[in-house]
VOVEX-559239 format. One line per 5 residues: number of its first residue (from 1); their letters; for each residue y negated, z, x negated of C-alpha. Coordinates in nm, 2 decimals. Each point is the difference from the previous one (the first is absolute). Layout:
BEGIN
NUM> A> Y Z X ~ ...
END
This chain:
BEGIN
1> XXXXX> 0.70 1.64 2.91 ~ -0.09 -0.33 0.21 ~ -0.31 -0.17 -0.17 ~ -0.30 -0.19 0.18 ~ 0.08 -0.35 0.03
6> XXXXX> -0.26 -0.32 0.05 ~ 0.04 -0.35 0.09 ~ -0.33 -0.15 -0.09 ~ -0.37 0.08 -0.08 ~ -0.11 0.28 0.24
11> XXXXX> 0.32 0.07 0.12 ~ 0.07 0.36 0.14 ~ 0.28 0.30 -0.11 ~ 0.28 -0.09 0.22 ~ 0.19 0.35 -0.11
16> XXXXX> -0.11 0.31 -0.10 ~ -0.02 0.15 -0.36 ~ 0.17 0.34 -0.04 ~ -0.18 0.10 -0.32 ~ -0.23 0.29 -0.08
21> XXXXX> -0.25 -0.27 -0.16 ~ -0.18 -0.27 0.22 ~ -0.13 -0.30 -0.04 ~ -0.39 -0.05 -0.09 ~ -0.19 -0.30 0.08
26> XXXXX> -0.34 -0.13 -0.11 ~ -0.31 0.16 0.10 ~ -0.35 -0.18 0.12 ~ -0.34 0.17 -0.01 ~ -0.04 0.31 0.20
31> XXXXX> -0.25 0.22 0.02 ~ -0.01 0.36 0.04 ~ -0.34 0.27 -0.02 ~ 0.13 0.27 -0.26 ~ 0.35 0.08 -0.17
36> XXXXX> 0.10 0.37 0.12 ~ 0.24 0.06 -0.29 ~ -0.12 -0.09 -0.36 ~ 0.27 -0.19 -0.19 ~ 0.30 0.20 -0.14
41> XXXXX> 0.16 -0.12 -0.29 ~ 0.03 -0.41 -0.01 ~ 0.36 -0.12 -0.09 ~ -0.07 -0.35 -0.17 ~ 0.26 -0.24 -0.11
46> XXXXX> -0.08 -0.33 -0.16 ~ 0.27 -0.20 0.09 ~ -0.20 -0.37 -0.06 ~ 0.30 -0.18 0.18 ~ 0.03 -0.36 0.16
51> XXXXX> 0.06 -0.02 0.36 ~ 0.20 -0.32 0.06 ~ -0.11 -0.24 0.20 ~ 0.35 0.02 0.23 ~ 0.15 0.18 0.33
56> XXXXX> 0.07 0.26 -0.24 ~ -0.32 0.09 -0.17 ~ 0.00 0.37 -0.18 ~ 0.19 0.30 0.11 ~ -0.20 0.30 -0.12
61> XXXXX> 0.06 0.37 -0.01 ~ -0.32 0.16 -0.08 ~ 0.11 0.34 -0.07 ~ 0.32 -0.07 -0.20 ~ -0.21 -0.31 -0.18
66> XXXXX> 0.27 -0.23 0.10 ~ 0.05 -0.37 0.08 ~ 0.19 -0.29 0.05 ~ 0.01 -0.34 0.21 ~ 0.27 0.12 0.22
71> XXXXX> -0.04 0.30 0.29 ~ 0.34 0.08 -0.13 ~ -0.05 0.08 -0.37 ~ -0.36 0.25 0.05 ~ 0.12 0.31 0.22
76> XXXXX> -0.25 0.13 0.23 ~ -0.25 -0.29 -0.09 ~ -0.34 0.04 0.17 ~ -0.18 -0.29 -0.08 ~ 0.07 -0.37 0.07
81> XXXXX> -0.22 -0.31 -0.03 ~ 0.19 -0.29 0.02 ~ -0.07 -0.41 0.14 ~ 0.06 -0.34 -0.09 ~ -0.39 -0.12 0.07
86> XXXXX> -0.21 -0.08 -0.22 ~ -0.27 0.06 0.26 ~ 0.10 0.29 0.12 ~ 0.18 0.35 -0.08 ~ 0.23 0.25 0.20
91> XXXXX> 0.09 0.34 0.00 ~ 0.27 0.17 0.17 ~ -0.06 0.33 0.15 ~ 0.21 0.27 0.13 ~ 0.02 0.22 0.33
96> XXXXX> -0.26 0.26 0.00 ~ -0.18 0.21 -0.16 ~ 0.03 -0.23 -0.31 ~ -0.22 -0.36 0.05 ~ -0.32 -0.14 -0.12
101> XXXXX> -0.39 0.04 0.04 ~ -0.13 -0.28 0.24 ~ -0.38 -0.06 0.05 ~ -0.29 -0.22 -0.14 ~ 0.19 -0.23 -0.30
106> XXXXX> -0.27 -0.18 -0.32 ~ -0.14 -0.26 0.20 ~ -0.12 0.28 0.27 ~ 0.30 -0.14 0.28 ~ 0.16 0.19 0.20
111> XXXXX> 0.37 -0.08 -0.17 ~ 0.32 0.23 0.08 ~ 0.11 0.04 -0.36 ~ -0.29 -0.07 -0.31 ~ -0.16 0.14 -0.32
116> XXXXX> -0.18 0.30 -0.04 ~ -0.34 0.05 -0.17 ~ 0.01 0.28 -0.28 ~ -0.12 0.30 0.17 ~ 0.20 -0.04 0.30
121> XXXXX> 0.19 0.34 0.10 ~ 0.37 -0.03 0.11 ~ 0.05 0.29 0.22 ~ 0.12 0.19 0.36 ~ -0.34 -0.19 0.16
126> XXXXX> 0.12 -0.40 -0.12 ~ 0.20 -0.17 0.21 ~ 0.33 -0.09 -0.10 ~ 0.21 -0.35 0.12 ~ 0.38 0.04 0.04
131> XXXXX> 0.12 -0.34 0.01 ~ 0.02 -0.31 -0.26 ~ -0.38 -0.15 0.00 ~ -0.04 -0.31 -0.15 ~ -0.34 0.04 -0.20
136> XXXXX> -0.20 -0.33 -0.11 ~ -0.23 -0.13 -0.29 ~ -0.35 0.15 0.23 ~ 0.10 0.31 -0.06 ~ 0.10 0.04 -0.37
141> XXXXX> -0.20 -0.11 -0.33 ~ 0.19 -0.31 -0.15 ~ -0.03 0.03 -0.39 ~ -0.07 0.34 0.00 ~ 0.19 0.38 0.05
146> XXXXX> -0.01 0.12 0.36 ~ 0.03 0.37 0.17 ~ 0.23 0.07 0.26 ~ 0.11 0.36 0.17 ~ 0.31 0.14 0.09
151> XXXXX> 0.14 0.31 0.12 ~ 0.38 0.13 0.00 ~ 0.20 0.26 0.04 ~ 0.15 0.11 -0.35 ~ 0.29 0.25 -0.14
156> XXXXX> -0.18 0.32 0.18 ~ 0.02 -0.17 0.31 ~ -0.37 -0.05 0.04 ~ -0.26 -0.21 0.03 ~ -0.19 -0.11 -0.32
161> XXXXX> -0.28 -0.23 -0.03 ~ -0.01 -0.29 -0.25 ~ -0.19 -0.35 -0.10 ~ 0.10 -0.28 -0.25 ~ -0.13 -0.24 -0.13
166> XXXXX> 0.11 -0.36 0.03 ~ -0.13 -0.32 -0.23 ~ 0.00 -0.29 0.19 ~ -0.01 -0.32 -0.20 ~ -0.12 -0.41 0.08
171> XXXXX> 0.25 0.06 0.34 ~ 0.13 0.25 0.20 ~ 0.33 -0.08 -0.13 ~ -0.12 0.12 -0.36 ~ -0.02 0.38 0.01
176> XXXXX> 0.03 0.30 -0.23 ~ 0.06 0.37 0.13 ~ -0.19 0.13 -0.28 ~ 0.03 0.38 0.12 ~ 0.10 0.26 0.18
181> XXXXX> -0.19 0.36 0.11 ~ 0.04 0.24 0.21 ~ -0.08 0.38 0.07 ~ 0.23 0.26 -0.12 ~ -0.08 0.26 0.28
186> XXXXX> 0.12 -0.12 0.36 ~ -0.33 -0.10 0.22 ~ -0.26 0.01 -0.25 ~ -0.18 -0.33 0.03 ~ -0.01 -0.22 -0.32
191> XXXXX> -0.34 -0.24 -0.01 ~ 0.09 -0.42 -0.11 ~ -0.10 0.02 -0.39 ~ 0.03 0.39 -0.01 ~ 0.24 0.17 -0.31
196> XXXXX> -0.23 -0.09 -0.30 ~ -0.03 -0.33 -0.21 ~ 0.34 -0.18 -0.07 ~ 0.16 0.11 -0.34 ~ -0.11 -0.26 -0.25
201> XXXXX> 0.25 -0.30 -0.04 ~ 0.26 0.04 -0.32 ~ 0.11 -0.31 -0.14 ~ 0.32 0.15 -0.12 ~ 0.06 0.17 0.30
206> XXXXX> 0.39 -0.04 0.05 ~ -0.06 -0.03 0.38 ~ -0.21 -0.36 -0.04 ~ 0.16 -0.27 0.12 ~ 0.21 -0.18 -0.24
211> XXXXX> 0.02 -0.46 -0.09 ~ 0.31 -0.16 -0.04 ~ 0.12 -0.33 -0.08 ~ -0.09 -0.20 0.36 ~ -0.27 0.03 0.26
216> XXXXX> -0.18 0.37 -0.01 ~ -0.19 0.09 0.35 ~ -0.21 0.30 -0.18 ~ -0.22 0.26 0.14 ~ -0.32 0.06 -0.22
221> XXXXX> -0.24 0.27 0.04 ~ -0.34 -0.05 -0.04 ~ -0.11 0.28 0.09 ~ 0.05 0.27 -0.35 ~ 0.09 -0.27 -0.27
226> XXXXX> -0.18 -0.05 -0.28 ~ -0.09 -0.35 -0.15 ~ 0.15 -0.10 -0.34 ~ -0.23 -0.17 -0.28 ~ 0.21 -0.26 -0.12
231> XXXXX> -0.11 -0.14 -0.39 ~ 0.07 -0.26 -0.17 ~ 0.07 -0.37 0.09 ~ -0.06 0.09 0.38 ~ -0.27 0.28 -0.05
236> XXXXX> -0.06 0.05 0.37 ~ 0.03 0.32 0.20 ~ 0.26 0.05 0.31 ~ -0.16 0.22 0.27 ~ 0.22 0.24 0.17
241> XXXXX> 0.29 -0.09 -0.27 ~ 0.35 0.07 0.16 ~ 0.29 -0.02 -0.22 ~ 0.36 -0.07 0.10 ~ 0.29 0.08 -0.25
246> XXXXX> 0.25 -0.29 -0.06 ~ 0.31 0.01 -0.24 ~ 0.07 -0.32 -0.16 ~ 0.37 -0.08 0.09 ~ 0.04 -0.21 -0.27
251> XXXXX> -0.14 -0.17 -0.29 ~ -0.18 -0.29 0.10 ~ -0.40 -0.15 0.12 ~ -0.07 0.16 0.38 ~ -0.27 -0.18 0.21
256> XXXXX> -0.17 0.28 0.19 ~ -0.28 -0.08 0.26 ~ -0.23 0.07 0.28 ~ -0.02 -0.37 0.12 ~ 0.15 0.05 0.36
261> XXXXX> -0.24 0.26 0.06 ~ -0.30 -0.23 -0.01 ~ -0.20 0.31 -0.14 ~ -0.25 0.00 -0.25 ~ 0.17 0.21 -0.26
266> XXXXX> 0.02 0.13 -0.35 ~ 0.32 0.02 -0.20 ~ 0.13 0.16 -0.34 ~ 0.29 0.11 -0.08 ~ 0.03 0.30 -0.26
271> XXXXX> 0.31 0.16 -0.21 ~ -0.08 0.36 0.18 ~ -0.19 0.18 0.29 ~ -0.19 0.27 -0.23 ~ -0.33 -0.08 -0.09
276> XXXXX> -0.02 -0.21 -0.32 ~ 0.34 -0.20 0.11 ~ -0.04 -0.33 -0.20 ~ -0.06 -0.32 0.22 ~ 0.30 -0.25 -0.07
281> XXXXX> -0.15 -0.31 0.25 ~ -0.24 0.01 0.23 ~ -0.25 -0.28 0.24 ~ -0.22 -0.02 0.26 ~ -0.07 -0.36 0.16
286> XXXXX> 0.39 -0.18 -0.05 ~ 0.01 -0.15 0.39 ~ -0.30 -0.03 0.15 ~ -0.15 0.39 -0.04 ~ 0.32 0.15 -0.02
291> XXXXX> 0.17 0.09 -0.29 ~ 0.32 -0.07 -0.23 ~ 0.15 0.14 -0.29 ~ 0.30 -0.16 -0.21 ~ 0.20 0.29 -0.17
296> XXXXX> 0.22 -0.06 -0.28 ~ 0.20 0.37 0.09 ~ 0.28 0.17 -0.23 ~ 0.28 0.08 0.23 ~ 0.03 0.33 0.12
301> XXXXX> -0.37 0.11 -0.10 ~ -0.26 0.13 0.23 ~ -0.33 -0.18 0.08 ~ -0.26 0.07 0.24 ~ -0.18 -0.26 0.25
306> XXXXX> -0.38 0.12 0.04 ~ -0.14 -0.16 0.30 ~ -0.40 0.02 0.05 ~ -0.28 -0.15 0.20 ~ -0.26 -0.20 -0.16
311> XXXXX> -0.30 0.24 0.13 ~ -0.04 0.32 0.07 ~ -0.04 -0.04 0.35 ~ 0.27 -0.29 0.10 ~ 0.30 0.11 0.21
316> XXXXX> 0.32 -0.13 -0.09 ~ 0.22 -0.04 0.28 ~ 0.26 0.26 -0.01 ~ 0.31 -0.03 -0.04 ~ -0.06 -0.28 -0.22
321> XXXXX> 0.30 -0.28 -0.09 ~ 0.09 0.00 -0.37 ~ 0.26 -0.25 -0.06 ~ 0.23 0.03 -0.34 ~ 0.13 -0.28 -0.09
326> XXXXX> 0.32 0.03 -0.26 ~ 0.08 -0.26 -0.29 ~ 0.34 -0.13 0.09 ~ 0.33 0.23 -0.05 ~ 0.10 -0.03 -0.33
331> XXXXX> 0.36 -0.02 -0.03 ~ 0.08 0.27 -0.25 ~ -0.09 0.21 0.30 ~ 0.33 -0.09 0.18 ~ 0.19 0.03 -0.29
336> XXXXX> 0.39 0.10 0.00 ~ 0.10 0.26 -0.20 ~ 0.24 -0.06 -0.31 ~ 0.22 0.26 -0.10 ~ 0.09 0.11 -0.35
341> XXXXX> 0.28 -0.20 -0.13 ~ 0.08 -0.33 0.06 ~ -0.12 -0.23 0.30 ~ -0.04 -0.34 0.10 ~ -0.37 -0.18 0.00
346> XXXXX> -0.07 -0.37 0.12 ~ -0.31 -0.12 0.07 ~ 0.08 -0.32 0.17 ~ -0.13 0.14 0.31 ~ -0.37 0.05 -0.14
351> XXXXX> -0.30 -0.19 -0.02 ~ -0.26 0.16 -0.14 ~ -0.13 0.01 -0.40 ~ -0.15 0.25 -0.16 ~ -0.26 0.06 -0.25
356> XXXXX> 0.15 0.31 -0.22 ~ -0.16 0.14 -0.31 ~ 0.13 -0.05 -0.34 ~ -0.12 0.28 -0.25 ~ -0.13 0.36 0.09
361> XXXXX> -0.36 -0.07 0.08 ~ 0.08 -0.31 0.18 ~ -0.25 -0.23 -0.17 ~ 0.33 -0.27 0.04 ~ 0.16 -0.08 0.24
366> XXXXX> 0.32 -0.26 0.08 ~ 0.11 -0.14 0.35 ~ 0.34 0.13 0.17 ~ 0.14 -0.27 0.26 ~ 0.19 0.06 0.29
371> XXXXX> -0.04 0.42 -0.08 ~ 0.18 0.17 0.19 ~ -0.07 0.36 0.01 ~ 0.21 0.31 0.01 ~ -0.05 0.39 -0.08
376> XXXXX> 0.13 0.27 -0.16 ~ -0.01 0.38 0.02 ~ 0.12 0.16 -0.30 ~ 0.24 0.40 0.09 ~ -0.09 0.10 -0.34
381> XXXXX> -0.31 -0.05 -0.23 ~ 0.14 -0.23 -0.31 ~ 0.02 -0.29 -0.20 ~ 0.15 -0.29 0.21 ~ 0.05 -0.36 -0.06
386> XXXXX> 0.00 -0.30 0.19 ~ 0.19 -0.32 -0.06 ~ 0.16 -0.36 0.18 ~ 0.13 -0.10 -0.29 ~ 0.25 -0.22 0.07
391> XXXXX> -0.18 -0.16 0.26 ~ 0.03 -0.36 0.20 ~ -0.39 -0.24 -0.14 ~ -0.27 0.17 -0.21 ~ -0.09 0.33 0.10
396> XXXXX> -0.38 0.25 0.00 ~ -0.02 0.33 0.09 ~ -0.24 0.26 0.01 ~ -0.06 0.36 0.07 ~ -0.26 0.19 0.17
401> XXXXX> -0.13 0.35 0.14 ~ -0.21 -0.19 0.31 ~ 0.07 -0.20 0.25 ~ -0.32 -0.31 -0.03 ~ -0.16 -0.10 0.28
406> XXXXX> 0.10 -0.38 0.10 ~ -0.14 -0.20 -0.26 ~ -0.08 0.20 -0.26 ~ 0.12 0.03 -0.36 ~ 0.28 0.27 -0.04
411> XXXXX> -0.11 0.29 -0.23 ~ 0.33 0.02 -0.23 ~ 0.17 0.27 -0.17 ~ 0.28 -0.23 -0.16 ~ 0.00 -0.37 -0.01
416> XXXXX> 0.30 -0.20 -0.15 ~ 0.07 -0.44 0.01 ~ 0.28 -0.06 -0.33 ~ 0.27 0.31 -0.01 ~ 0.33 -0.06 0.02
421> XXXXX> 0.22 -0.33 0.13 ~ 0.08 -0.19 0.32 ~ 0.30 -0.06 0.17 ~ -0.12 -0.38 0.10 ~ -0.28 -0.18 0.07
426> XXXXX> -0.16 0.03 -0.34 ~ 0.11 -0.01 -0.35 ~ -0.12 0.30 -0.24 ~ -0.13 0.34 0.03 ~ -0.22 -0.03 0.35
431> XXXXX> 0.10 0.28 0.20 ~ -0.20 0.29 0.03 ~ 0.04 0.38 -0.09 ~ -0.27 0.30 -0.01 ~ 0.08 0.27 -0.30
436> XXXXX> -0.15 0.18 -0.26 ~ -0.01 -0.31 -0.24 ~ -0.05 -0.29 0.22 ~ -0.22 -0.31 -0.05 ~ -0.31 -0.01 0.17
441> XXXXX> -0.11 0.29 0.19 ~ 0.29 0.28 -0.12 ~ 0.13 0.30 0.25 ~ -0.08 0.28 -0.26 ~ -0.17 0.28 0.29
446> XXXXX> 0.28 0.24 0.18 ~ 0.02 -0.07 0.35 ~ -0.08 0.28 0.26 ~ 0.26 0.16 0.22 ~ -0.10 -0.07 0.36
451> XXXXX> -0.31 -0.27 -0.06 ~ 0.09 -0.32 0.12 ~ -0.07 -0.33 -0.27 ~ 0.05 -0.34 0.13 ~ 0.15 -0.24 -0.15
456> XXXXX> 0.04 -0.39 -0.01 ~ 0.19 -0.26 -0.12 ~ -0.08 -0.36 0.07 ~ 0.07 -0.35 -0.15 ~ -0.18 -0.11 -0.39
461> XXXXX> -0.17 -0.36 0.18 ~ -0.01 -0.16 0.30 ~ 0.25 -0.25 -0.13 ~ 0.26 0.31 -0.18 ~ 0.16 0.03 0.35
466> XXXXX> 0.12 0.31 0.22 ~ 0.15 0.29 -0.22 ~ 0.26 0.26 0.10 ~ 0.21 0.22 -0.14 ~ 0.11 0.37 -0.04
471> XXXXX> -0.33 0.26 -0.05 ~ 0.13 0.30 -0.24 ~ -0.20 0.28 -0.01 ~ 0.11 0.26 -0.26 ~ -0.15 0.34 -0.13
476> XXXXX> 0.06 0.38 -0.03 ~ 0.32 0.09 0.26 ~ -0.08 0.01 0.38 ~ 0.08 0.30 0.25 ~ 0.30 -0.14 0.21
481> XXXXX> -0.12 -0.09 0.36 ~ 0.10 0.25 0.23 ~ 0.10 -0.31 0.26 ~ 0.29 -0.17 -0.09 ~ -0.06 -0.43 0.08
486> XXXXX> -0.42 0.10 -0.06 ~ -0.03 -0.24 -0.28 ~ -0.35 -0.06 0.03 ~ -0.05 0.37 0.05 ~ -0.23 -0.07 0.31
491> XXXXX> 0.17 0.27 0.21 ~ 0.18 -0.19 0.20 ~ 0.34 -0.26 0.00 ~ -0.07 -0.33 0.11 ~ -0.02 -0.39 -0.04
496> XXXXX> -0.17 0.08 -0.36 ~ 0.17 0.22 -0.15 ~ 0.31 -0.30 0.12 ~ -0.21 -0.28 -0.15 ~ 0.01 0.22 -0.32
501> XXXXX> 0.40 0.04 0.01 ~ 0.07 -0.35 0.10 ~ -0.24 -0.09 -0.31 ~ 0.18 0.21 -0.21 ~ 0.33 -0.11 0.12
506> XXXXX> 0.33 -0.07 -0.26 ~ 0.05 0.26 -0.34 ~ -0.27 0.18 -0.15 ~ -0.20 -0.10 -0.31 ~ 0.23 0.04 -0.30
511> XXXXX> 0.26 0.17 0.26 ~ -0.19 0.35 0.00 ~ 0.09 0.18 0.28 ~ -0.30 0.13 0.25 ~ -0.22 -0.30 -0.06
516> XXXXX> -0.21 -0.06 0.35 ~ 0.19 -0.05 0.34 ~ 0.35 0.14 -0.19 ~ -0.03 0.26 0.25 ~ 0.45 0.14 -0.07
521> XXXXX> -0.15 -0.01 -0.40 ~ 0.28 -0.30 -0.11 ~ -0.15 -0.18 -0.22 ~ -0.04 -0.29 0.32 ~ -0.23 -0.06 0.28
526> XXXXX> 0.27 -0.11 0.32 ~ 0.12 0.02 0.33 ~ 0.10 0.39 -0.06 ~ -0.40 0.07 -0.08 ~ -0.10 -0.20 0.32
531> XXXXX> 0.22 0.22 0.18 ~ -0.17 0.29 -0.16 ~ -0.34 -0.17 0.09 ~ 0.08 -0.10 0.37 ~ 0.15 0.38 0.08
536> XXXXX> -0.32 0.17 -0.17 ~ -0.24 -0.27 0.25 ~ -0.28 0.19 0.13 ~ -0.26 0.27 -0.11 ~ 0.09 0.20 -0.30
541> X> 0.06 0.36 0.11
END
């Protein structure tokens, strides 16, 4: 099937579409005496969805209650607004009989393409446009959700009669297609407004549109939602209260606001979207009238932004930018992965210290230098231990079930200085182990097959210098891999799982055969494993 293409705003179909649904294009005020046919069932969908400010716009399919920014991915779309103005908006129309009511627009001009009044009957009589109109600012409602009509031919190859409505924001280039109806029966006319009230807006509502970490462009509807009461230190009420679902992706303080927006909102942000949710932060004047919130988020746990007006009868524009701004990455999140057995650790390539608890409430706390970070995913649930002894300069180490946010104190499971001895670089028992019995913070819990714990290892002082050595991680027997060269069990053979071998490199510890990267099992690690490792290179089957 050839699509419609345009050049700029206002340009015409220069093929034609060869698709039982047809474009529909904005309607202006028309009027007509009586209706003939009284309404048959009204097919409503709420579909509250940006139209992008681009060539592109929003490719709709109103019966199938599809839609996407490309012609390509929405088959048989019959609805497309679309334009880079900010003054001005188009819509592209196909051959007849689909197109859009022309007529009287708002400001009571004569304009090709405009918005309807409620009460306005899309039918036979209107008169329908079947080209690309470009539709301006005198004939819409800035701030405010607009009518339009519509009429295409759907699955029964028939004509059906429909209206939307759009919410135009401060600009033409700011607009919402809030909804979509039409009539179920072919030629019954539908009348702007007709179908009953709007459902009544659900803050959990799994369709509403969703924040993430960066700039959100989010629709808001104004017209059903509620306003939330919020107590406590901000004890103000958000009118028409939207809520948008955001999943911490880590540990760590998130900046969320409405700044860019200029608006004068509202802001909490609550541990649920059920009535009663707890408010964890919220404000109302942070940057001039807008709002901003600091939230100090647990990774992986589920918040939700409410965003209100600060009266009952102010208009946010719609969508509305909410930016979320991220605490910087913290490291454990790129972690490598250290198998169990013996590998090498240095962290003279790290930088960063580390504030790590020392007992099980974390009331003390010690400083790791240079920490560098790895993790480790247990195959069986067990008692393991973790030790460097034998280590070059004065080692720490701890162990934890969460990954902190960037700057924040790691919550420890096992924390160890004095264990066992160094190799060099200090004289006494200053490298570090985790076990049942160890000083400090010891590793008595079992450790869960399949969770993921980081762990770090980092320098005593700032003076102690850089520490390597060979990580041994021990516990109950492992299920061999199924991927002969995977030693870090990732799935795959590749430069790490060579850094492990080449770390590992001469005879085994005490000459036991099988130790990590003694892939032939003879008791050393050497060319006839690299062999092994470079022939197995690649995904594991």
């Amino acid at each position: 099937m050839t699509q419609p293409t345009r050049t700029t705003m206002g340009a015409t179909a220069s093929s034609r579409r060869l698709s039982k649904h047809f474009l529909a294009c904005a309607a202006a005020l028309t009027t007509v005496a009586s209706v003939g046919t009284a309404n048959a069932a009204v097919i409503t969908w709420n579909l509250n969805q940006v139209v992008p400010n681009n060539i592109d716009g929003l490719y709709v399919n109103v019966e199938l209650q599809t839609s996407g920014s490309a012609a390509g991915v929405v088959a048989g779309w019959d609805i497309n607004p679309y334009g880079t103005s900010t003054t001005a908006m188009s819509w592209f129309a196909a051959l007849a009989p689909s197109g859009c009511v022309t007529g009287l627009g708002q400001g009571g001009t004569t304009i090709a393409v405009a918005s309807l009044t409620a009460g306005t009957v899309v039918d036979g009589a209107s008169t329908y446009a079947n080209t690309a109109s470009s539709v301006t600012a005198g004939g819409w409602l800035l701030n405010a959700p607009n009518y339009f009509g519509f009429r295409f031919v759907a699955a029964d190859g028939l004509t059906h009669y429909g209206f939307g409505v759009m919410t135009i924001g401060a600009t033409m280039g700011v607009r919402t297609l809030t909804s979509l109806s039409y009539e179920s029966v072919a030629g019954v006319a539908i009348t702007a407004g007709s179908g009953g009230p709007p459902p009544n807006y659900d803050p959990c509502f799994v369709g509403n549109p969703v924040a993430v970490s960066g700039v959100n462009n989010l629709s808001l509807n104004q017209t059903t939602s509620t306003s939330l009461v919020v107590a406590g230190g901000c004890a103000f009420t958000a009118y028409h209260a939207n809520y948008f679902k955001f999943v911490a992706p880590f540990t760590g303080a998130f900046t969320i606001d409405t700044c860019a927006s200029g608006a004068d909102t509202r802001m909490a942000v609550l541990d649920g979207c059920a009535p009663g949710s707890a408010v964890v932060t919220c404000n109302d004047n942070s940057c001039g009238t807008s709002s901003s919130v600091v939230l100090n988020a647990t990774a992986a746990q589920t918040y939700y932004i409410v965003i209100g007006a600060s009266s009952s009868v102010a208009v946010l524009p719609s969508p509305i930018a909410v930016a979320v701004t991220p605490p910087p990455t913290p490291d454990c999140i790129a972690a490598a992965a250290v198998p169990f057995g013996i590998s090498p650790f240095d962290n003279s390539a790290t930088t960063g210290d580390l504030t790590v608890g020392t007992n099980a409430t974390g009331t003390t706390t010690t400083i790791i230098y240079n920490a560098a970070w790895s993790k480790f995913t247990p195959a069986v649930t067990g008692a393991y231990t973790f030790s460097v002894c034998g280590s070059v300069n004065d080692t720490k180490m701890a162990l934890s079930q969460v990954c902190p946010g960037a700057g924040s104190t790691l919550a420890s499971i096992a924390y160890n200085d004095d264990n066992c001895a160094c190799s060099s670089g200090c004289a006494g028992a200053y490298s570090s182990g985790l076990n049942l019995t160890n000083s400090g913070l010891p590793l008595t819990q079992e450790l869960v097959a399949g969770q993921t714990y980081h762990l770090v290892i980092g320098s005593y002082s700032t003076t102690s210098g850089g520490v390597s050595g060979s990580l041994v991680v021990d516990g109950p027997a492992q299920p061999p891999t199924s991927c002969l060269g995977d030693l870090n069990q990732d799935g795959v053979v590749n430069g790490a799982d060579l850094g492990l071998m080449l770390g590992a490199w001469g005879a085994c510890p005490g000459g036991t055969p099988g130790c990590l990267g003694d892939l032939n099992v003879d008791g050393v690690v050497n060319g006839a494993d690299l062999g092994l490792l470079l022939g197995a290179w690649g995904a594991c089957p």
